[in-house]
C-alpha angles and dihedrals in degrees: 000000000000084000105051095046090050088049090044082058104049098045087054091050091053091042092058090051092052095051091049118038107013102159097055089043086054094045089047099117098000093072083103090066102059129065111204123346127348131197124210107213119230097261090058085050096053087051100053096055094042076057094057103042092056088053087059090044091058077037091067090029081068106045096047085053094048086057100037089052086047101049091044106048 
């Protein structure tokens, strides 16, 4: 159970990130690419927060199947 709630907290807190602040969660590692400004389009935007809203959704997944293991053990 310990690892599912720790996975289920990690993918939240990645979610999160992604929601609000995609282009620098895009950007995270890839900086060295890139001379001057970049500009993520809106598609890579919407992605990325697709991205991060399905990373909630297994966020949630984990933490009502950690309960739900706890309360029926």
């Amino acid at each position: 159970m310990f690892y599912i709630v720790t996975l289920a907290l990690i993918c939240g807190i990645l979610g999160a990130l992604q929601l609000l602040y995609p282009e620098q969660f895009y950007m995270f590692g890839r900086r060295w690419m890139y001379k001057g400004n970049y500009e993520l389009s809106g598609a890579g935007k919407f992605f990325v927060r697709l991205s991060g809203v399905v990373l909630l959704g297994i966020s949630i997944y984990g933490f009502y199947s950690a309960i739900v293991e706890y309360l029926y053990r």
